[in-house]
C-alpha positions in Angstrom: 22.1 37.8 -7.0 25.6 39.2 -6.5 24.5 41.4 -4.2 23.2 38.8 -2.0 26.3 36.3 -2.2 28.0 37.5 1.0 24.4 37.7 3.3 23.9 34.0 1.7 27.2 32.8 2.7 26.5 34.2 6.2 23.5 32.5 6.5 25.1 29.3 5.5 27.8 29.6 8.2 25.3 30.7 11.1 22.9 28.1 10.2 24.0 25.0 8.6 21.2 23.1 9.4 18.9 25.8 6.7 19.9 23.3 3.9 20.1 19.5 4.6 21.2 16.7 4.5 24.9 17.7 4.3 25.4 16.6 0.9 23.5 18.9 -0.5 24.4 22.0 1.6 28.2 21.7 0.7 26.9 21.8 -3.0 25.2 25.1 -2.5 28.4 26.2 -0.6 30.4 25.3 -3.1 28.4 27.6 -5.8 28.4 30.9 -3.4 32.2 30.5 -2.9 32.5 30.1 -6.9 30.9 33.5 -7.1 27.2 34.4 -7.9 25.5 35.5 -11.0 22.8 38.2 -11.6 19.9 36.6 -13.4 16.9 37.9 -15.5 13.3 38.0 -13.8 11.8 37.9 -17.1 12.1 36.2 -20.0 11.1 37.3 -23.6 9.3 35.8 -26.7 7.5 33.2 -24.3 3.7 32.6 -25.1 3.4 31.6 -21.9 3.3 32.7 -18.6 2.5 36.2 -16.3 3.0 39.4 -18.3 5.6 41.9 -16.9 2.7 45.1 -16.4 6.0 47.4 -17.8 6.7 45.2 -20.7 3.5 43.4 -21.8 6.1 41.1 -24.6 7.9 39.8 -21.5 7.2 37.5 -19.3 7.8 37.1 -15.1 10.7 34.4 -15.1 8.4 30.9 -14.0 11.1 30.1 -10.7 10.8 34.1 -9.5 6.9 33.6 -9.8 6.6 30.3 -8.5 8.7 31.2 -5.2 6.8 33.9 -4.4 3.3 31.8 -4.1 5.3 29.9 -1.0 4.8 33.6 1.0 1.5 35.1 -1.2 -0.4 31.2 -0.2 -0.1 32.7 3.4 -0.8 35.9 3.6 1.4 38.0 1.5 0.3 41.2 0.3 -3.7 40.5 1.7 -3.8 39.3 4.6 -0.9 41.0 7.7 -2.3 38.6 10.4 -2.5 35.1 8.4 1.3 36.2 7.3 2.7 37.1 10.5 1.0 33.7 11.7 2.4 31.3 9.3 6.2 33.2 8.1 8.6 31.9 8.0 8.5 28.8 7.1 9.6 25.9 9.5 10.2 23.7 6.6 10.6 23.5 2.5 10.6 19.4 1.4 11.6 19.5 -2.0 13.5 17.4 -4.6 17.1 17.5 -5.3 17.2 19.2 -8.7 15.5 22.2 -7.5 17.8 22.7 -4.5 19.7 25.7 -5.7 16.0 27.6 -6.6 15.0 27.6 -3.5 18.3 27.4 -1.5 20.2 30.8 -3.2 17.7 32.2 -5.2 15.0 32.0 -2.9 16.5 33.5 -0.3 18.3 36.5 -2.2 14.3 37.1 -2.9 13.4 37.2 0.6 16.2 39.2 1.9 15.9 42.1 -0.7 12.5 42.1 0.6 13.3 42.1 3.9 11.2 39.2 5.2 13.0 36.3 6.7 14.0 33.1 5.3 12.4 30.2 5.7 14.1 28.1 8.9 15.1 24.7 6.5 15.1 23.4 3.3 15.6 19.9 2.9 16.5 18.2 -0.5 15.4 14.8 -1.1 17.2 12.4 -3.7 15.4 10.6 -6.6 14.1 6.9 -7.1 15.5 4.4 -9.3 14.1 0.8 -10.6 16.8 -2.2 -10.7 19.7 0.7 -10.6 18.2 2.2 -13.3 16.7 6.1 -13.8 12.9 6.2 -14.2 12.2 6.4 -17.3 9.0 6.5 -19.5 10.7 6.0 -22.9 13.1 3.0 -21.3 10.1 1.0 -19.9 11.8 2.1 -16.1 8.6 4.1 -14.9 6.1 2.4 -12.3 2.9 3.2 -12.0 2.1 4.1 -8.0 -1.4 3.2 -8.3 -0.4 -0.4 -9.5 2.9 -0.6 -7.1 0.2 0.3 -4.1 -2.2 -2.1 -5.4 0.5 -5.3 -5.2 0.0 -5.3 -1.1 -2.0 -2.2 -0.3 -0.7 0.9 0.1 0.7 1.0 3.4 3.6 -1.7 2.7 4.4 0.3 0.2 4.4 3.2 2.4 6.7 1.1 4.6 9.5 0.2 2.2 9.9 3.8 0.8 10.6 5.2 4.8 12.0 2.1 5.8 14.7 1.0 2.9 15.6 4.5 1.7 17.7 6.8 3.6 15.7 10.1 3.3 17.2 12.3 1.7 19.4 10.1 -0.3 18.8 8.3 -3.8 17.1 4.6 -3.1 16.3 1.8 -5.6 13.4 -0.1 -6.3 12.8 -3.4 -7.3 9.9 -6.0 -7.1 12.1 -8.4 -5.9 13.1 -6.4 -2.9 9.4 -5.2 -2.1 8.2 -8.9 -2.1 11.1 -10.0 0.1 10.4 -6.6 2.6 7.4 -7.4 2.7 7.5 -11.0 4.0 10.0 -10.4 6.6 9.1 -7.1 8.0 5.1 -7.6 7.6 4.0 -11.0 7.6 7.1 -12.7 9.6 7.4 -10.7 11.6 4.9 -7.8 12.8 1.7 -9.2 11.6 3.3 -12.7 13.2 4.0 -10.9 16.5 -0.1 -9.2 16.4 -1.2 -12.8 15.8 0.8 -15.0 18.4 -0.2 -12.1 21.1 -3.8 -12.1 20.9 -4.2 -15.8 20.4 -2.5 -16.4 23.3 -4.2 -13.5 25.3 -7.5 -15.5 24.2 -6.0 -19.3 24.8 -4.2 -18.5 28.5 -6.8 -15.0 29.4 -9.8 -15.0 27.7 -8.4 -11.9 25.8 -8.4 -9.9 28.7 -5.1 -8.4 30.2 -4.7 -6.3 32.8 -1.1 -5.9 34.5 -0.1 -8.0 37.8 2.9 -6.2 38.5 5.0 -9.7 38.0 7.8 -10.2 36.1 11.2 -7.9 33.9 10.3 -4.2 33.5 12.4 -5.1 30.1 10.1 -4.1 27.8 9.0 -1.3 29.4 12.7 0.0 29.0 12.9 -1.0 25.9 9.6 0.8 24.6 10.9 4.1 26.1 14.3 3.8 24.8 12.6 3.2 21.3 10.3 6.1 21.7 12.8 8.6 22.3 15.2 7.3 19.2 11.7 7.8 17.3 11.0 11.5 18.1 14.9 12.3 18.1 14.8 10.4 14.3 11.6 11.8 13.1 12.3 15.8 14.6 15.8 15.0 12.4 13.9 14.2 8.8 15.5 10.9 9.4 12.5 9.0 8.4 14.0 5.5 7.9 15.8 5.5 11.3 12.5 6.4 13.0 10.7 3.5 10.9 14.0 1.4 12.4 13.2 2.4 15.8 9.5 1.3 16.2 10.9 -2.4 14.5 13.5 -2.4 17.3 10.9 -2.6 19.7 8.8 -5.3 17.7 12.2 -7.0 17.7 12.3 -6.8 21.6 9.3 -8.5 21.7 9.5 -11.2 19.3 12.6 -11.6 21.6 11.0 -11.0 24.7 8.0 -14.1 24.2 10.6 -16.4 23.3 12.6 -16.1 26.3 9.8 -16.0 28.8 7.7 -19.2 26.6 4.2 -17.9 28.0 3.1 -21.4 26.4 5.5 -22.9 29.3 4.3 -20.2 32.2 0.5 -21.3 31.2 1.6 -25.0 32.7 2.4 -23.8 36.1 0.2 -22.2 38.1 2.0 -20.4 40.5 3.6 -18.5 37.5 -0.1 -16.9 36.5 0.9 -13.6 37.4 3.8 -14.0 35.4 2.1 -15.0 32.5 -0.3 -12.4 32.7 2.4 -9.4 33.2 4.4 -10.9 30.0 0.7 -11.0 27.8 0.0 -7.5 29.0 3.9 -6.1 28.1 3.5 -8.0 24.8 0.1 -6.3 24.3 1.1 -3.0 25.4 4.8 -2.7 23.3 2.9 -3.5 20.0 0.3 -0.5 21.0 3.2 1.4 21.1 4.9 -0.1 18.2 1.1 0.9 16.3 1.5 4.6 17.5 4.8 4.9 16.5 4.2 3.8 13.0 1.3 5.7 12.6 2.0 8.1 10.2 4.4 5.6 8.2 1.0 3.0 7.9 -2.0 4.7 9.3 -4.4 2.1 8.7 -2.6 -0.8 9.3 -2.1 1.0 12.3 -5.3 1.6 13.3 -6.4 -1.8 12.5 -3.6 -3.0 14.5 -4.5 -0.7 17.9 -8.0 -2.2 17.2 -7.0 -5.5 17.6 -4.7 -5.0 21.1 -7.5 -3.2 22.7 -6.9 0.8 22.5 -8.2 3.3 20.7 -6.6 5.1 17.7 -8.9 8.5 17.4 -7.3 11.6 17.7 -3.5 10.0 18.8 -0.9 12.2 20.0 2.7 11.5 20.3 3.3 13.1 23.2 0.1 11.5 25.2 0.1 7.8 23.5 4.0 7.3 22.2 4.6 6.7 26.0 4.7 3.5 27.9 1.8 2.6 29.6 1.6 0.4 32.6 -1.9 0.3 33.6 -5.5 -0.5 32.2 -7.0 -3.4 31.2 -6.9 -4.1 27.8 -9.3 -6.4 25.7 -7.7 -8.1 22.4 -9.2 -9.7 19.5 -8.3 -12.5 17.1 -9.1 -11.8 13.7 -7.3 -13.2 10.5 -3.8 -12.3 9.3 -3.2 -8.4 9.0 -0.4 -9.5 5.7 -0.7 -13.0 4.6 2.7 -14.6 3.3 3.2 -15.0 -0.2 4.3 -17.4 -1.9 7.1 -18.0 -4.8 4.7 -17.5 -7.7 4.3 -13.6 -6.7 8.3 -13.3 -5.8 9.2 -11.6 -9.3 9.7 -8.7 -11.6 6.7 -6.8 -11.9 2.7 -5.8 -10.2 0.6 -8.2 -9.8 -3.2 -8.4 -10.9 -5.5 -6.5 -8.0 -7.3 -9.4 -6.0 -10.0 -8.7 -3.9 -9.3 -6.1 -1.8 -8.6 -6.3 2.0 -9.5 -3.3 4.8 -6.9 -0.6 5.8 -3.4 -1.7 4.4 -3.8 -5.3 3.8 -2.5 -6.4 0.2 -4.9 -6.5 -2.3 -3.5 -9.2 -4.3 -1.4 -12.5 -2.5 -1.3 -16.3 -2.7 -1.5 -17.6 0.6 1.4 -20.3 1.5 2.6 -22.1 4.6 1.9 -19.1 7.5 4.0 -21.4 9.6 7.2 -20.5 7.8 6.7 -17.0 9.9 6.5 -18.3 13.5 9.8 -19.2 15.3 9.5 -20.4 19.2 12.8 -19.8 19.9 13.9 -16.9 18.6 11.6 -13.6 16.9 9.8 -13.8 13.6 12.6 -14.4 11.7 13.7 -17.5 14.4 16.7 -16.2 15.6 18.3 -16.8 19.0 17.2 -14.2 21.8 19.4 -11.8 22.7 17.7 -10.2 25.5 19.2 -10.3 28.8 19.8 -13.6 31.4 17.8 -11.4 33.6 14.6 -11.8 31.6 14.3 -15.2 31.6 15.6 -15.4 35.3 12.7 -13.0 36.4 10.2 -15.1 34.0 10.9 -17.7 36.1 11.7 -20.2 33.6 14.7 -22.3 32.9 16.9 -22.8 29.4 14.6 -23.1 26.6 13.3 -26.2 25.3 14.7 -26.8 21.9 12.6 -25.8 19.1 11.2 -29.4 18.2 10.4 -30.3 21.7 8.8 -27.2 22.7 6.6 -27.9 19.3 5.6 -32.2 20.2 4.7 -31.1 23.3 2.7 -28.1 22.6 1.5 -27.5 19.2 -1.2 -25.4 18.8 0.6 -22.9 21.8 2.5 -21.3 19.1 0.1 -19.1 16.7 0.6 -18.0 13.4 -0.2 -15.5 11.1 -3.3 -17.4 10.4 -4.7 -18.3 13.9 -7.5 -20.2 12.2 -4.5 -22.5 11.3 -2.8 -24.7 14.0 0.9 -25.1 14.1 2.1 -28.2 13.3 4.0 -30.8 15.7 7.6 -30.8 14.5 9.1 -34.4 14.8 13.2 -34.9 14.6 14.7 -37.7 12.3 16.5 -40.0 14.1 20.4 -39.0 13.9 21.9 -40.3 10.9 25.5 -41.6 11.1 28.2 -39.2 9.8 29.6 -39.9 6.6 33.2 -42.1 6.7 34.5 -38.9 4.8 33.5 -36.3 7.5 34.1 -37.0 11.2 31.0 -36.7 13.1 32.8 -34.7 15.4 33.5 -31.8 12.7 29.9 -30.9 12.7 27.8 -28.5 14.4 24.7 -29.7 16.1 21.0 -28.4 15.5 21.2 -25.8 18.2 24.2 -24.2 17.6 23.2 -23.6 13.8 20.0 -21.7 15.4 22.4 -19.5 17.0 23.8 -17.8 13.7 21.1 -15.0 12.8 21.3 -14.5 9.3 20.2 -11.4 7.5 19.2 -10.2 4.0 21.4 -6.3 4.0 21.3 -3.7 1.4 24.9 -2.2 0.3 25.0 1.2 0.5 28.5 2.6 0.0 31.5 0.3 -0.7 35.6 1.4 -0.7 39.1 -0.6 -0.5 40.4 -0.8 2.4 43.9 1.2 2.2 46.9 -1.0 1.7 45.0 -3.8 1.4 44.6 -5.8 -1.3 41.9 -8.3 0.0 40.0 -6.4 1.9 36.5 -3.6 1.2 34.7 -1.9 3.5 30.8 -1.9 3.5 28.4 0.6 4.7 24.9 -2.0 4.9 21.2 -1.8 5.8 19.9 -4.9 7.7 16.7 -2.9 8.0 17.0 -2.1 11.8 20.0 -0.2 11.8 23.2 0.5 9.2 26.2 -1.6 9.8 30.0 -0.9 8.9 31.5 -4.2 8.0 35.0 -5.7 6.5 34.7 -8.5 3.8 38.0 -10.4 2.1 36.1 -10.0 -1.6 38.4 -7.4 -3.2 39.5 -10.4 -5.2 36.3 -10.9 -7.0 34.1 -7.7 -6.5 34.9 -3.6 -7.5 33.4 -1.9 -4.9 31.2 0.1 -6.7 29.8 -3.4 -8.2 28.3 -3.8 -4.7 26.5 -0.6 -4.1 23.0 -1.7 -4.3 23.2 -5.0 -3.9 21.6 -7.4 -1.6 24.0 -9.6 0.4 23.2 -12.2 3.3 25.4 -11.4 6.5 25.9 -13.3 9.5 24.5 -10.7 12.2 25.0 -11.6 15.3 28.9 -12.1 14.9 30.5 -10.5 17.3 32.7 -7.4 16.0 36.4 -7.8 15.0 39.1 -5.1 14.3 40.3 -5.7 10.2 43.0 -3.1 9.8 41.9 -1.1 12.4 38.3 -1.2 11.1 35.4 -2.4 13.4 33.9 -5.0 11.1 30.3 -5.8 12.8 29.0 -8.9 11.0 30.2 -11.2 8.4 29.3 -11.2 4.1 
C-alpha cells in the first residue's frame, strides 16, 4: 500500500469528484496524508475462504478477493472484449463503512495491475429509526417487506429519495412516513391527478387538445424543472431531483388556482382559455409522471395512464420534455393514495389490507378526502405565488374567496375521491370581538390564508456567533433546503434540534439576522 500512497494522493488531487460526497473524500484524504500501511493479502488459521495455491493453510484476505470480482464479473481474465467494453467502471454505490476498501485499497489493486480505476465511488450514509441505530437486539430494526406493505412500495420509495439527502445519514420514523405521505401523495399529487381529469371530463369530455390560448407559464416552468432534474440526478443528488419534479406539481396546484378553470367554464368566450389551462395541467403532470419514474415506477405508470400517454419504453431525453401538441384523452378513476386518517398516524406497520394496483397502499382508513383540496391555493391551500401575469392572461379577475368560490360552485372542485362531491362551504355570521381584544387587532380570514405554513426537517443546527439568542438552521421543507435564524437559543441546544420536525412560516419574506439571510420563520 505504501507504495501506492503518493499515485493515490494524485488521483485524489486530479479528480476529486472519484470519491463523493465531499465528506467522505476529505476522510480518505485525511488517511493518505497520515501515511499508508502495507497489509497482508492472506490471512492464516481461517476455515474459511479461497486457499492461497502457494500456501494451502492460508487463506486470500476476503476484501482483496471480493474487489477483484468488480473487474473478473466483466471480463477479467476470460473474456478481452466484454472487459474492454464494460472497464472502468462509471460508478461504485456503496455504503459508508466500506469507503476506505474500495476508495485506497481498491485502487492500489488496480494500479499495480495497471488497469484503470474506476471513474467514482460514491459512499452512502446509514438509516436510523426515531434517532436511533438499527438495531436487531434493541427492537430498532424494520422489516422492508412490512414498511412497503404500510402504503405500497412506492411511497416508501418516495420518502427514502425524497427526505434523505443521498449520501448523508437520514431517520426514520412512522410518524414522519404517515405525515409524507398525506402531504406529498394524497394532498397533494394524487389531489392534483384527480381535480385535472374530473375537470377535463366535467368542462371537455376528457378530451384536450391545445388552443394555443392563454400563459406559456407552465410550459417554462416544466422545462426549468426538467433541467434541475437531469442536472440533480447526473449529480447522485437523488432528493433534489425528487424536489424538482414536486416543484412542478407545486406550479400547477398553483397554476389552477389562479386561472379557476371552474370560473373560465362560466364564460364562453374564455373556452379556448379553459381548454389551453386543462391541457397545460394535463401535460405538466405527464411530465411530473416521467420525471418520477424511476423514484415510483408504477405509480407512475398508472399516473401517465390516467392523463392520456403512454409509459412503454420512456426515455428522458424524448419524453422529460415539454410537449405542446397532441390531443390527449384522460380518465377518472378512484384515488391513486387515499388519506388516512388519525387511527393509522402512529409508531409502527400496519396490518396488510387488501391490496391496491401499482403503488397504491395496501393498508389505509379512508377519511374526509376533502381535507386535500384547496381552491385557492395548491394541495396544501396556500396562497398562489405565480405571477400577476398568469391570471392577467387567464383572463380572470382577483379570486373569489375560498367560501364563495365553494356556495357557488361545489362540485367544480374534485377531490381525491371524484366519486365524492365537495361540499358547499357556508361562513358563520361575524361574531362580535371580544370587549378584551379590539376588533381591530385581528386579522381577517384572508389574510390568515396568506401565511403558508410548512412541516421542515432540521438538519444541521449552530449558535450564531456573538449571539446569545440566536441559532442558525439548515431545514428540509421537502421542496428545497432552507437556511433560517430563530431567537430559541434560550430554550433549545442546537444539537437538540437536528432531526427534529418544526412548523415554519414559509412564505416570509427573508430578513438579514446578524448578517445571516434567515428565509422563513420557526
Amino acid at each position: 500500500m505504501s507504495k501506492y500512497q503518493q499515485s493515490l494522493r494524485d488521483l485524489f488531487a486530479a479528480h476529486p469528484e472519484f470519491l463523493q460526497p465531499d465528506n467522505r473524500r476529505n476522510e480518505i484524504q485525511r488517511l493518505l496524508e497520515s501515511g499508508l500501511e502495507d497489509i497482508s493479502v492472506s490471512r492464516a488459521g481461517q476455515a474459511w475462504g479461497i486457499r492461497l495455491p502457494f500456501d494451502p493453510s492460508s487463506v486470500v484476505y476476503v476484501w482483496f478477493d471480493a474487489l477483484i470480482n468488480y473487474a473478473s464479473a466483466v471480463g477479467l481474465g476470460g473474456d478481452a472484449e466484454m472487459f474492454a467494453r464494460w472497464w472502468p467502471a462509471d460508478l461504485h454505490i456503496i455504503g459508508k463503512d466500506i469507503t476506505r476498501f474500495h476508495a485506497v485499497i481498491w485502487p492500489a489493486m488496480l494500479m499495480s495491475a495497471k488497469l484503470p480505476v474506476p471513474r467514482q465511488v460514491f459512499g452512502h450514509g446509514f438509516m436510523t429509526l426515531n434517532g436511533q441505530r438499527m438495531s436487531k437486539s434493541l427492537g430498532t430494526a424494520i422489516d422492508p417487506i412490512e414498511a412497503a406493505d404500510r402504503f405500497g412500495a412506492d411511497p416508501l420509495r418516495l420518502y427514502l429519495v425524497k427526505e434523505i439527502a443521498f449520501g448523508g445519514d437520514g431517520d426514520f420514523s412512522w410518524e414522519r412516513y404517515d405525515e409524507r405521505y398525506n402531504v406529498d401523495l394524497a394532498n397533494n399529487l394524487g389531489n392534483l391527478v384527480s381535480r385535472v381529469t374530473v375537470m377535463a371530463g366535467r368542462y371537455r369530455q376528457g378530451r384536450l387538445t391545445p388552443t394555443g390560448a392563454g400563459s406559456d407559464q407552465l410550459a417554462r416552468l416544466g422545462a426549468q424543472a426538467a433541467a434541475d432534474y437531469r442536472r440533480s440526478m447526473d449529480a447522485l443528488a437523488l432528493h433534489e431531483g425528487a424536489a424538482a419534479a414536486y416543484r412542478l406539481i407545486d406550479g400547477t396546484n398553483e397554476f389552477i388556482a389562479a386561472t379557476s378553470p371552474w370560473a373560465l367554464a362560466k364564460d364562453p368566450a374564455a373556452a379556448d382559455r379553459l381548454s389551453q389551462g386543462l391541457f397545460d395541467a394535463a401535460e405538466a403532470i405527464r411530465l411530473a409522471a416521467v420525471l418520477l419514474s424511476p423514484i415510483m415506477p408504477a405509480s407512475s405508470k398508472d399516473i401517465l395512464r390516467r392523463v392520456g400517454a403512454t409509459s412503454e419504453g420512456l426515455n428522458l431525453d424524448r419524453d422529460g420534455r415539454w410537449r405542446a401538441h397532441g390531443e390527449r384523452v384522460l380518465l377518472q378513476e378512484g384515488p391513486l393514495w387515499p388519506r388516512t386518517d388519525g387511527d393509522s398516524l402512529r409508531s409502527g406497520p400496519a396490518p396488510a389490507a387488501v391490496a391496491s394496483g401499482g403503488g397504491a397502499p395496501r393498508a389505509v382508513k379512508k377519511s374526509d378526502t376533502r381535507a386535500g383540496v384547496a381552491p385557492l391555493g395548491d394541495a396544501r391551500g396556500r396562497e398562489s405565488t405565480l405571477e400577476p401575469e398568469v391570471r392577467k392572461r387567464a383572463g380572470v379577475g382577483p379570486r373569489a374567496p375560498q367560501d364563495q368560490d365553494n356556495v357557488k360552485e361545489p362540485s367544480v372542485e374534485p377531490t381525491d375521491n371524484p366519486t365524492t362531491p365537495a361540499q358547499p362551504v357556508t361562513t358563520a355570521p361575524s361574531q362580535p370581538a371580544p370587549s378584551g381584544q379590539p376588533a381591530g387587532d385581528r386579522i381577517s380570514i384572508d389574510e390568515f390564508m396568506k401565511i403558508e405554513l410548512r412541516v421542515a426537517k432540521v438538519l444541521a443546527a449552530e449558535r450564531v456567533p456573538n449571539s446569545r439568542k440566536l441559532i442558525k438552521m439548515q431545514v428540509d421543507v421537502g421542496t428545497e433546503h432552507r437556511t433560517l435564524v430563530a431567537g430559541i437559543a434560550d430554550a433549545y441546544e442546537p444539537e437538540a434540534l437536528v432531526g427534529r420536525s418544526v412548523v415554519v412560516v414559509f412564505n416570509l419574506k427573508p430578513a438579514k439576522l446578524m448578517g445571516i439571510e434567515s428565509n422563513g420563520m420557526v
